[in-house]
C-alpha positions in Angstrom: 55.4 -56.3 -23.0 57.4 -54.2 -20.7 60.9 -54.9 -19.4 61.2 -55.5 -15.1 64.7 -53.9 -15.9 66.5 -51.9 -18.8 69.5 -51.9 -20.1 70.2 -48.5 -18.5 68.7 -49.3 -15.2 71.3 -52.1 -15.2 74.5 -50.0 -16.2 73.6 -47.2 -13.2 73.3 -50.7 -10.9 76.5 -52.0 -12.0 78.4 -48.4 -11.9 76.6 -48.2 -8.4 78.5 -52.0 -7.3 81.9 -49.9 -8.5 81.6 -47.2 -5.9 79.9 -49.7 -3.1 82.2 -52.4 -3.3 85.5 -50.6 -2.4 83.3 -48.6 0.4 82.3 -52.2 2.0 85.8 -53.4 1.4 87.3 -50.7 3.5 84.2 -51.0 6.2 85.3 -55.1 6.4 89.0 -54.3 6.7 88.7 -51.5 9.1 87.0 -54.2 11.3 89.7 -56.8 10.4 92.2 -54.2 10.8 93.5 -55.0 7.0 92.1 -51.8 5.2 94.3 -51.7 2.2 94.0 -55.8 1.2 90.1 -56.0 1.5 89.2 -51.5 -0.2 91.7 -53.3 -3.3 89.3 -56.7 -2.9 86.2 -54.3 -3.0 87.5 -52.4 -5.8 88.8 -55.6 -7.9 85.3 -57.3 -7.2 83.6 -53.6 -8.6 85.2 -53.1 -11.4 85.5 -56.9 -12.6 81.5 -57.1 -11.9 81.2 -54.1 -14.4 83.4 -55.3 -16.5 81.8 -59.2 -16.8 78.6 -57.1 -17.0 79.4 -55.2 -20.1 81.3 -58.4 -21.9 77.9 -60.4 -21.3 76.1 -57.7 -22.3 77.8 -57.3 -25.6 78.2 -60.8 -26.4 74.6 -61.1 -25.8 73.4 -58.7 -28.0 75.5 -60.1 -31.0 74.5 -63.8 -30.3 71.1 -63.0 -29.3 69.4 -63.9 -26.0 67.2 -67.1 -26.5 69.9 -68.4 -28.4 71.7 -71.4 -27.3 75.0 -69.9 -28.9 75.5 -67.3 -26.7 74.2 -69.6 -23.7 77.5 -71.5 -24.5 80.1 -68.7 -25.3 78.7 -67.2 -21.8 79.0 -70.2 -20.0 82.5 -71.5 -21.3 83.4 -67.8 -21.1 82.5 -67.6 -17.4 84.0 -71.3 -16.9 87.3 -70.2 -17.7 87.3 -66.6 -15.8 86.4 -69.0 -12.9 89.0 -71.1 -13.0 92.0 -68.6 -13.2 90.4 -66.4 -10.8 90.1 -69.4 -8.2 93.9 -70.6 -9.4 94.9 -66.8 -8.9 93.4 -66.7 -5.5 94.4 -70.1 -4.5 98.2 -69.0 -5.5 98.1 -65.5 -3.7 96.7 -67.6 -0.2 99.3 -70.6 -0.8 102.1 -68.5 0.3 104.8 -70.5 2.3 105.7 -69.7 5.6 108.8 -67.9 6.7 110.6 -70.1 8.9 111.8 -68.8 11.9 115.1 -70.1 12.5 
């Protein structure tokens, strides 16, 4: 039986989603006129994508695929990167207000 994708076709996508992403990111904030916050958004979403790619990858070809083991470990694992990127974000758009006395 043949794969619909390999391995490698899936590493040139995900180094493809490194170079895209900051290119769309700096398209969006030229439009928004914020260019530097949304090309480091881009980039941070490109290289975390790879970088969540190759940790599933590898914990996946320890555990196994059709294991129920590595179903867990991936979905705790992706539970918790959730979480602190959402408390992260939630921090960085929380600022407080100058007041302008």
């Amino acid at each position: 039986m043949k794969e619909l994708i390999t391995i490698e076709q899936m590493n040139h996508l995900m180094l493809a989603v490194i170079v895209i992403a900051p290119v769309v990111g700096l398209l969006i904030g030229a439009v928004v006129k914020n260019v530097k916050a949304y090309a480091l958004g881009g980039l941070a979403i490109g290289v975390g994508n790879y970088v969540l790619w190759m940790v599933y990858s590898a914990i996946t070809n320890k555990l196994g695929l059709d294991t129920v083991v590595n179903l867990a470990v991936n979905l705790g694992l992706f539970i918790v990167i959730g979480v602190v990127v959402g408390i992260v974000i939630g921090k960085m758009s929380n600022k407080p207000e100058r007041s302008k006395e």
